[in-house]
C-alpha positions as CSV (number, residue, x, y, z in Angstrom):
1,X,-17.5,-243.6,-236.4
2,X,-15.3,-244.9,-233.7
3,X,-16.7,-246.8,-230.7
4,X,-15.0,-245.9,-227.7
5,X,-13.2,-248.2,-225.1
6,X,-14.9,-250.2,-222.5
7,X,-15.3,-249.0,-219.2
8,X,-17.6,-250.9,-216.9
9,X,-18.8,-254.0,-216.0
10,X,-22.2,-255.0,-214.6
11,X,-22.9,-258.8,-213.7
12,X,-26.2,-260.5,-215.5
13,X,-27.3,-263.0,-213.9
14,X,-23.9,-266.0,-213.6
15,X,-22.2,-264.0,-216.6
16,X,-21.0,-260.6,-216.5
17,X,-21.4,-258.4,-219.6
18,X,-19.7,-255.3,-220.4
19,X,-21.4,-251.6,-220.8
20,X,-19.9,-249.3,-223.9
21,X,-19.7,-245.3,-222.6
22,X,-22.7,-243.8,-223.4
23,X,-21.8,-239.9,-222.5
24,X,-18.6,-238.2,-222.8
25,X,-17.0,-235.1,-222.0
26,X,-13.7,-234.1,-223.7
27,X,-11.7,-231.0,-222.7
28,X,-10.0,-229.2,-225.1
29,X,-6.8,-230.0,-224.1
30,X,-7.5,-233.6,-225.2
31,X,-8.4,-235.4,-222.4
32,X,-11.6,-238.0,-222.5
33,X,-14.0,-238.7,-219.5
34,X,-16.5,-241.3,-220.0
35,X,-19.4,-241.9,-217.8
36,X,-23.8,-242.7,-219.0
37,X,-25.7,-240.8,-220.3
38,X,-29.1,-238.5,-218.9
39,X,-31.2,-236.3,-220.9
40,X,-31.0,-235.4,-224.3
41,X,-28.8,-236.6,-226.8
42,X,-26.4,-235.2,-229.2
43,X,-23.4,-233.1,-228.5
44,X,-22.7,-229.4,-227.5
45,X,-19.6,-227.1,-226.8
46,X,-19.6,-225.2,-223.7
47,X,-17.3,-223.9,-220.3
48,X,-17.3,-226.8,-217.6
49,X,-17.4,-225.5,-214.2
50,X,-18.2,-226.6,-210.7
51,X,-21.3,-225.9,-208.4
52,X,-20.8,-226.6,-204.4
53,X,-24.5,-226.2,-203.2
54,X,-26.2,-229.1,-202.3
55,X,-29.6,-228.2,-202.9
56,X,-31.6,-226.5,-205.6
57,X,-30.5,-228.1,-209.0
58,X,-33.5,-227.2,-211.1
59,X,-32.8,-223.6,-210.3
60,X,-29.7,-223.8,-211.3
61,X,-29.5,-225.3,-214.4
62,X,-32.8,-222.9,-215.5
63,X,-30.6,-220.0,-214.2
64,X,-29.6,-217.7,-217.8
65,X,-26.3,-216.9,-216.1
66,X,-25.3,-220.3,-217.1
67,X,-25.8,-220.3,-220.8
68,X,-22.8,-221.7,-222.6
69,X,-21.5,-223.6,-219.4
70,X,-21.7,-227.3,-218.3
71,X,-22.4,-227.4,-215.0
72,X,-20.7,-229.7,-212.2
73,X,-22.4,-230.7,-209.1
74,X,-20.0,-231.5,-206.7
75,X,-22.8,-233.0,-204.2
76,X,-23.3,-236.1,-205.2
77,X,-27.0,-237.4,-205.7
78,X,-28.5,-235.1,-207.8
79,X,-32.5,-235.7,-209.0
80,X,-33.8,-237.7,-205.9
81,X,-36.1,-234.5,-204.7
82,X,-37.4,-234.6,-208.7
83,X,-38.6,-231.5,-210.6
84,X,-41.7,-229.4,-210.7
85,X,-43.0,-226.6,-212.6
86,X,-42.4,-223.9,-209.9
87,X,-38.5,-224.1,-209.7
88,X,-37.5,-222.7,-212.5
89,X,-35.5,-219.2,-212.7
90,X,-35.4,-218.4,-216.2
91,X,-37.9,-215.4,-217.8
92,X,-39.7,-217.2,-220.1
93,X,-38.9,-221.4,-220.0
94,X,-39.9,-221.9,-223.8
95,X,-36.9,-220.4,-224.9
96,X,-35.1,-223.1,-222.2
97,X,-32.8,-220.3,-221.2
98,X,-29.8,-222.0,-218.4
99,X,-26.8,-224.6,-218.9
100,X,-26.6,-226.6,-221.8
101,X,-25.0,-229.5,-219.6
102,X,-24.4,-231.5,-216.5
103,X,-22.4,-233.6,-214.7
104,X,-23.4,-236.0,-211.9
105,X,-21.5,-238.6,-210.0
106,X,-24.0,-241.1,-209.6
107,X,-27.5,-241.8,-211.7
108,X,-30.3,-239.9,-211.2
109,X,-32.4,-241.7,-209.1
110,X,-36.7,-242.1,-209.0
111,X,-37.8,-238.9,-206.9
112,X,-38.9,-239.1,-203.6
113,X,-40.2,-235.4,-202.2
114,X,-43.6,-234.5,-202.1
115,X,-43.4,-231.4,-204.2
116,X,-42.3,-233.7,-207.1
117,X,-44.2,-234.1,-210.2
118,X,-41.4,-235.6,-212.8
119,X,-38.1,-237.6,-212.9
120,X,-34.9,-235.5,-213.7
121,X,-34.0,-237.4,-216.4
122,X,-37.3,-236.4,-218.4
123,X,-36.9,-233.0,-217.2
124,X,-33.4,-232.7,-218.2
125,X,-35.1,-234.3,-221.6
126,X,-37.4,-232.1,-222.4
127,X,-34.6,-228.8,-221.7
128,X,-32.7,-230.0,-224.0
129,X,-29.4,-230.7,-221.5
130,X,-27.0,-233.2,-222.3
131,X,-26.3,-234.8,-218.8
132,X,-23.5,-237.3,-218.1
133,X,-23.1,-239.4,-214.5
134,X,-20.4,-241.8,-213.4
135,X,-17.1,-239.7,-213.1
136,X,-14.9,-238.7,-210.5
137,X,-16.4,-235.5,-209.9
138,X,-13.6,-234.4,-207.0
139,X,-11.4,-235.0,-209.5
140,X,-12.7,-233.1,-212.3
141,X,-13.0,-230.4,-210.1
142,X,-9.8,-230.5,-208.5
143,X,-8.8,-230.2,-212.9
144,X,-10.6,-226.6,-212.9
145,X,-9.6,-225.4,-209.6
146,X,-5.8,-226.5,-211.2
147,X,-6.2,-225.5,-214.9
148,X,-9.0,-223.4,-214.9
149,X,-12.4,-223.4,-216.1
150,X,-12.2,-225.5,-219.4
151,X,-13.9,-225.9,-222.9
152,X,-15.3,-228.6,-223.7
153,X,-17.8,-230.9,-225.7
154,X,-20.2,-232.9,-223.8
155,X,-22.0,-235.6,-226.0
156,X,-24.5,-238.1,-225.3
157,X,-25.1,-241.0,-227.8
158,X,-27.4,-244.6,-226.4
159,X,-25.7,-246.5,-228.5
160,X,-22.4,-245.3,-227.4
161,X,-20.6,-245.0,-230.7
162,X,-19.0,-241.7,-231.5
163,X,-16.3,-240.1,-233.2
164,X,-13.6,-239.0,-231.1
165,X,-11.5,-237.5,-233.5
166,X,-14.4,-235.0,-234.4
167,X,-15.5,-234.2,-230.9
168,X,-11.7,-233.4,-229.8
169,X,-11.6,-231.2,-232.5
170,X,-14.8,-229.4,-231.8
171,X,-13.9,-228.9,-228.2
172,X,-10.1,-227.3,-229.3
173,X,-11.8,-225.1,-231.9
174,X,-14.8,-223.3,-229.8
175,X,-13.3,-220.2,-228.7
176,X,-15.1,-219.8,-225.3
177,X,-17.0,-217.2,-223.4
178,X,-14.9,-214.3,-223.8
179,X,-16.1,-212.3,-226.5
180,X,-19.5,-213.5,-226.5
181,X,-22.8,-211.2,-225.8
182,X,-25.1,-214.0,-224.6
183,X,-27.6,-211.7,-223.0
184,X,-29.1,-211.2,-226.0
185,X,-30.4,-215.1,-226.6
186,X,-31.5,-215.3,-222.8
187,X,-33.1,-212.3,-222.0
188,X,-37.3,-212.3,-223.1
189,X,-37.0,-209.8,-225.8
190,X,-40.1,-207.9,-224.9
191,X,-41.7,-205.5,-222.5
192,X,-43.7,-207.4,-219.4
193,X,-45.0,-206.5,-216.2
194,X,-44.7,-208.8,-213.2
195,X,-46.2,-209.0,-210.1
196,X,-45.6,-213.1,-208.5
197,X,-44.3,-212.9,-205.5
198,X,-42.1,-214.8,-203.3
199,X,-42.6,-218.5,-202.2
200,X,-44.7,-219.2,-199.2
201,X,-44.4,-222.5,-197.6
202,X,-46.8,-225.3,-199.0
203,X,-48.6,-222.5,-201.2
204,X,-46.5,-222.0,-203.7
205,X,-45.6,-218.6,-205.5
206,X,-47.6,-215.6,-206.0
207,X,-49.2,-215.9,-202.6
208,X,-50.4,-212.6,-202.5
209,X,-50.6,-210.1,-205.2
210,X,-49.5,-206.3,-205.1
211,X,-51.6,-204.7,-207.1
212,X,-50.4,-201.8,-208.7
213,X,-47.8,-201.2,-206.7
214,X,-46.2,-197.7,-204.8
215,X,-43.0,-198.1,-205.9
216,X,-42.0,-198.4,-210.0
217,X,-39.2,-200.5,-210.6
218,X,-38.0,-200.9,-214.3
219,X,-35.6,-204.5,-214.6
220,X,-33.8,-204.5,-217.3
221,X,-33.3,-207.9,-218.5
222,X,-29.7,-209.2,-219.1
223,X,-31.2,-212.9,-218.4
224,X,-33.1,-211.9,-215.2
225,X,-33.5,-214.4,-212.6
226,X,-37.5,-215.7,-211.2
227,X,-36.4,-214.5,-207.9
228,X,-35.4,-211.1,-208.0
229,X,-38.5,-210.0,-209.3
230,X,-40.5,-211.9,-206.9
231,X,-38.4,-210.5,-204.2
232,X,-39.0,-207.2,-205.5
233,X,-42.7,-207.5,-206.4
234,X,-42.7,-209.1,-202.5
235,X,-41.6,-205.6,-201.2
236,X,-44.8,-203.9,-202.7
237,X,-43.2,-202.6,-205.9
238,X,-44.7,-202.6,-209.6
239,X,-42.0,-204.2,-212.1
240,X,-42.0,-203.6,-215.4
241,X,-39.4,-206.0,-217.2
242,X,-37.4,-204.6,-220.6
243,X,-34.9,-206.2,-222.5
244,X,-31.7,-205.2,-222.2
245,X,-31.2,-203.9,-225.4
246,X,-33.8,-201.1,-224.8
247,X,-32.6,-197.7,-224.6
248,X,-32.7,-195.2,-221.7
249,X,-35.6,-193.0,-223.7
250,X,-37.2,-196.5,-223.1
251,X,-36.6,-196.7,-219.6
252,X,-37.5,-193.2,-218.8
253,X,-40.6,-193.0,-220.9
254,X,-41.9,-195.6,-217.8
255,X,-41.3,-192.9,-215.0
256,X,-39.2,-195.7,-212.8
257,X,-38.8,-194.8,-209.4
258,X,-35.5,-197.0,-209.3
259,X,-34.2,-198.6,-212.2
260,X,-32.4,-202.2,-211.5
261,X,-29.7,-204.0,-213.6
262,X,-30.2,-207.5,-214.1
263,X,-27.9,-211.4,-213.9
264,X,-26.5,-212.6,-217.8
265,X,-24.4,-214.7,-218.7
266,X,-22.0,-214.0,-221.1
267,X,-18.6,-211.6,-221.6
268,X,-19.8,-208.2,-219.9
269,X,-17.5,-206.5,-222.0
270,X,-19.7,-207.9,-224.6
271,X,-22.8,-207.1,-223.8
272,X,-21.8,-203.5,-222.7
273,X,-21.2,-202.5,-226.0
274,X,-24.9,-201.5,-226.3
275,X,-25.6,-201.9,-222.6
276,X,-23.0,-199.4,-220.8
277,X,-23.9,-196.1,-222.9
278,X,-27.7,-196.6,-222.2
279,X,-26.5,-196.7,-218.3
280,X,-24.7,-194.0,-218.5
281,X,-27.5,-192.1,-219.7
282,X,-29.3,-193.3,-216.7
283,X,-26.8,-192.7,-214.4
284,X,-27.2,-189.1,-215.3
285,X,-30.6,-188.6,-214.0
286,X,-30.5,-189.2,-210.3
287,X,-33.3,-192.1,-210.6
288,X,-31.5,-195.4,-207.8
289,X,-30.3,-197.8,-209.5
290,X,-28.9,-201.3,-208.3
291,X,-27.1,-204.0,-210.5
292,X,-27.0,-207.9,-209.9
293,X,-24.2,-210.0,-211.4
294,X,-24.1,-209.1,-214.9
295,X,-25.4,-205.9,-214.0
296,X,-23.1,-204.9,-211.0
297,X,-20.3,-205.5,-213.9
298,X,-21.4,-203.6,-216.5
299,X,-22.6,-200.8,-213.8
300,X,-18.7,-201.1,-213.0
301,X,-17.9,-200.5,-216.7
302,X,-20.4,-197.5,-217.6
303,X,-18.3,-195.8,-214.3
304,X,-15.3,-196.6,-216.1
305,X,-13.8,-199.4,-214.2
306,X,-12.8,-203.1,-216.2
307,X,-14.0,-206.6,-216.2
308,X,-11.4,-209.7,-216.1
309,X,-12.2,-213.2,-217.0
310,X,-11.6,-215.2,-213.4
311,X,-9.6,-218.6,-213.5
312,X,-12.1,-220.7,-212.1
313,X,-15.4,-218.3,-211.2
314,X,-17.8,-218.3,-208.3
315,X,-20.6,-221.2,-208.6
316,X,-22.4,-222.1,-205.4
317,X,-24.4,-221.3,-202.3
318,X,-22.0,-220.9,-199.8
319,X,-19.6,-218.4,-200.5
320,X,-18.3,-216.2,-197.6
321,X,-18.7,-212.7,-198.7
322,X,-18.1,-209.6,-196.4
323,X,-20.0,-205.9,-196.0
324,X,-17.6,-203.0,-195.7
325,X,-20.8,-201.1,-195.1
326,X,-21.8,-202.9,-192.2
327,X,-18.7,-204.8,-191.3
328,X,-20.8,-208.4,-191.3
329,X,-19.8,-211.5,-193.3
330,X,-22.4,-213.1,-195.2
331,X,-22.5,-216.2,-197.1
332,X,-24.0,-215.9,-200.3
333,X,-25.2,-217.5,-203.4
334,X,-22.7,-217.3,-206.0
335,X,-22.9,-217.5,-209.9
336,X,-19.9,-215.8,-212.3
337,X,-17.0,-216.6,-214.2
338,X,-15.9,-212.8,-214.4
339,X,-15.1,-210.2,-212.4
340,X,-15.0,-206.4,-211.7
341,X,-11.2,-205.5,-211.4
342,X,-10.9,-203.1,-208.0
343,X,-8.2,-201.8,-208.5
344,X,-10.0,-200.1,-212.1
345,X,-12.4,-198.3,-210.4
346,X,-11.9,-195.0,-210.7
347,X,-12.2,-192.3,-207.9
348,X,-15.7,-191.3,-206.2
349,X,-16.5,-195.5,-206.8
350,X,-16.1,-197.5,-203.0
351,X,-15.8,-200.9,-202.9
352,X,-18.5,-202.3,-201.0
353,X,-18.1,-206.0,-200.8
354,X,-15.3,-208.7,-201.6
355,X,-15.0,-212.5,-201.5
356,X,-13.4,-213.8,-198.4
357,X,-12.4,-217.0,-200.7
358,X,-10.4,-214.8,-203.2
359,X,-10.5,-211.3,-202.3
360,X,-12.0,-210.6,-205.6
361,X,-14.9,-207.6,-205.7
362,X,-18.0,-208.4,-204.7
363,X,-19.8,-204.9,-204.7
364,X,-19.4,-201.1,-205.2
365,X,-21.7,-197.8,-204.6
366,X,-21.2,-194.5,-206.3
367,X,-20.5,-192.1,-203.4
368,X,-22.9,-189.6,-202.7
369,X,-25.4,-191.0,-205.7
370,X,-28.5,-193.8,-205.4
371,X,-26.6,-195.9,-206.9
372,X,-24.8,-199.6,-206.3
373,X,-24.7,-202.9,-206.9
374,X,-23.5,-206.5,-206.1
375,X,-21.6,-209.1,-207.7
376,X,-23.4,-212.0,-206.4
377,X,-27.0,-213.3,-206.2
378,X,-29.1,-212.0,-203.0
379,X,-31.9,-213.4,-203.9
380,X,-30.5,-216.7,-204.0
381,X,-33.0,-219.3,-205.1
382,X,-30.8,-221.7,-204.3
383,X,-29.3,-220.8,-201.2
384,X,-29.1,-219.1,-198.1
385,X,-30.8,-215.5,-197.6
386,X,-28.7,-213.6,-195.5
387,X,-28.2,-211.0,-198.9
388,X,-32.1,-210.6,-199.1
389,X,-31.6,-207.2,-196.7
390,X,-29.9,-205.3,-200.1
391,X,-33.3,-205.0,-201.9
392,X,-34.7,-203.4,-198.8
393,X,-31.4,-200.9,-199.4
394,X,-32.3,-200.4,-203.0
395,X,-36.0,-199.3,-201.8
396,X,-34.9,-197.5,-198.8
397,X,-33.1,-195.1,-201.9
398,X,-36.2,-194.7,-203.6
399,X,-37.9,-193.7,-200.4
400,X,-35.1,-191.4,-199.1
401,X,-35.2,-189.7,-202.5
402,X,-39.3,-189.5,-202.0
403,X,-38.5,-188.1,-198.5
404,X,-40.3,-191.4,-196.9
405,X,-39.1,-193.4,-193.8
406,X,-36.6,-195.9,-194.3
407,X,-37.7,-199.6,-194.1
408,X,-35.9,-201.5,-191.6
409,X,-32.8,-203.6,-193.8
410,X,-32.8,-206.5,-191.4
């Protein structure tokens, strides 16, 4: 074991006494960042990228989309509004589905918000995410934006001894996201209903119940987010939840009404090996379906378009993102690190929605079927809710195929 160099001073009382490291993160390309230590200890490899939203950290770092990444916050006091039990995003929490790490620039500091019921630090703890503070985070970000989204090892050790050799070489080996089907260790592996609904100002969740519902939906779960159900329990529907391994027998054997397509993380090339031909199936029987993130991707796929890894993905809550089907520009919670290639969608597919920061695809519909989807996060949770209007145009399918009147999408 090596200890590593010296990086910060601190005066005590008339003397001044130096601080060891006690976090690291080292790229894969070699290079060594050294800040403190949060959360829990040890070391894990994982994709480093960076989040620009400036609120809603707990549901960020609980969101499944980000298994196998480290996530940067580019705001810079993260952990003063604390954690609670309600903001959490991920199906079932036991399994601690969500990043494995995180990067702050200062220390978490005590909580001050009345919602609070725990420090980040014994949140982050108890998750089991290594968290680091004290780094330039402009600058590592200005690194991905430059290089690309990078492997890594973050590591966390009190005593600050580690061995540098050893975690350089497990950050050059791991081989990275693409290639990986990481829907299956996020997503809850079982059949559920669900009927909370959405978040009402100093009440909490699950307000108001729905019952049984007048509408059917059928999620399947890719590493569903909270909020998508609640948003479409909110609307009056019954949700039944499968994993995303189950087959369309499965999903038809539950007389949906519409049939939705849910977030993952992971390579959707990956995880469409067993997910695409069960879509397919699906897309043959005229039931609406709409796909979120992971989903929209491998929706893309079953149709016969292709998936490309992006150089630095889409992470944060203010992405500009425009409607061709209304002509409006919304900004929009983001969460990806791959991407639906356009110009691979085949004929009878329309592109519905691209990123104003990239021109990468941000949607597509299948013309003259119930059927389309969206590559980022509508239902937000963080972030702003100008995208909330497409579950309305998911329902307004169902009813249109029922011969009901449409619900107003704004």
């Amino acid at each position: 074991m090596t200890d590593t160099t010296p990086t910060q001073s601190t005066p005590s009382g008339d003397a001044w006494t130096v601080e060891k490291p006690t976090a690291l993160l080292l790229l894969a390309d070699g290079t060594v960042l050294e800040g403190k230590g949060f959360g829990a200890t040890g070391a894990i490899e994982a994709e480093v990228c960076f989040n620009t939203a400036i609120t809603g950290y707990q549901e960020i770092l609980t969101d499944p989309s980000y298994a196998g990444q480290i996530v940067t916050f580019t705001f810079p006091h993260i952990g003063n509004v604390g954690t609670n039990d309600e903001d959490i995003e991920d199906l079932t929490p036991a399994r601690r589905a969500g990043a494995v790490g995180a990067i702050f620039k200062a220390d978490i500091t005590d909580p001050s918000n009345y919602r609070a019921a725990g420090h980040l630090d014994a949140w982050l703890k108890a998750r089991g995410i290594i968290a680091l503070s004290g780094i330039d985070t402009r600058a590592l970000t200005a690194y991905i934006r430059e290089h690309g989204v990078p492997n890594a090892v973050i590591a966390h050790e009190p005593s600050g001894k580690f061995d540098i050799d050893a975690l350089k070489a497990r950050a050059k080996a791991w081989g990275g996201l693409v290639g990986l089907d990481l829907a299956r260790d996020v997503c809850s592996g079982q059949s559920s209903s669900w009927d909370e609904t959405p978040w009402v100002w100093d009440v909490g969740y699950g307000a108001h119940t729905i019952g049984d519902g007048d509408i059917h939906i059928v999620a399947l779960d890719y590493g569903v987010k909270r909020n998508i159900l609640r948003l479409m329990a909110g609307l009056g529907a019954k949700v039944t939840v499968l994993p995303g391994n189950a087959s369309a027998d499965d999903v038809l054997a539950l007389k949906p009404d519409g049939i939705f397509l849910s977030n993952g993380p992971g390579d959707p090339a990956a995880t469409g090996e067993y997910a695409v031909p069960t879509i397919q199936k699906l897309l043959e029987t005229g039931i609406p379906i709409f796909g979120i993130c992971l989903g929209h991707q491998m929706l893309a796929l079953a149709l016969g378009g292709k998936t490309v890894k992006m150089h630095q993905g889409h992470h944060g809550a203010n992405h500009p993102v425009k409607d061709h089907t209304t002509g409006k520009v919304e900004i929009v919670s983001m969460n990806h690190g791959f991407a639906v290639d356009s110009n691979s969608l085949p004929q009878g597919v329309t592109e519905t929605h691209v990123s104003l920061f990239d021109g990468s695809n941000c949607g597509l519909a299948v013309d003259g079927k119930p059927v389309f989807s969206v590559q980022h996060h509508p239902e937000a949770s963080p972030g702003p809710q100008d995208s909330h209007y497409l579950f309305k145009r998911f329902f307004n399918l169902i009813r249109e195929k029922r011969g009901e009147p449409a619900l107003a999408e704004r």
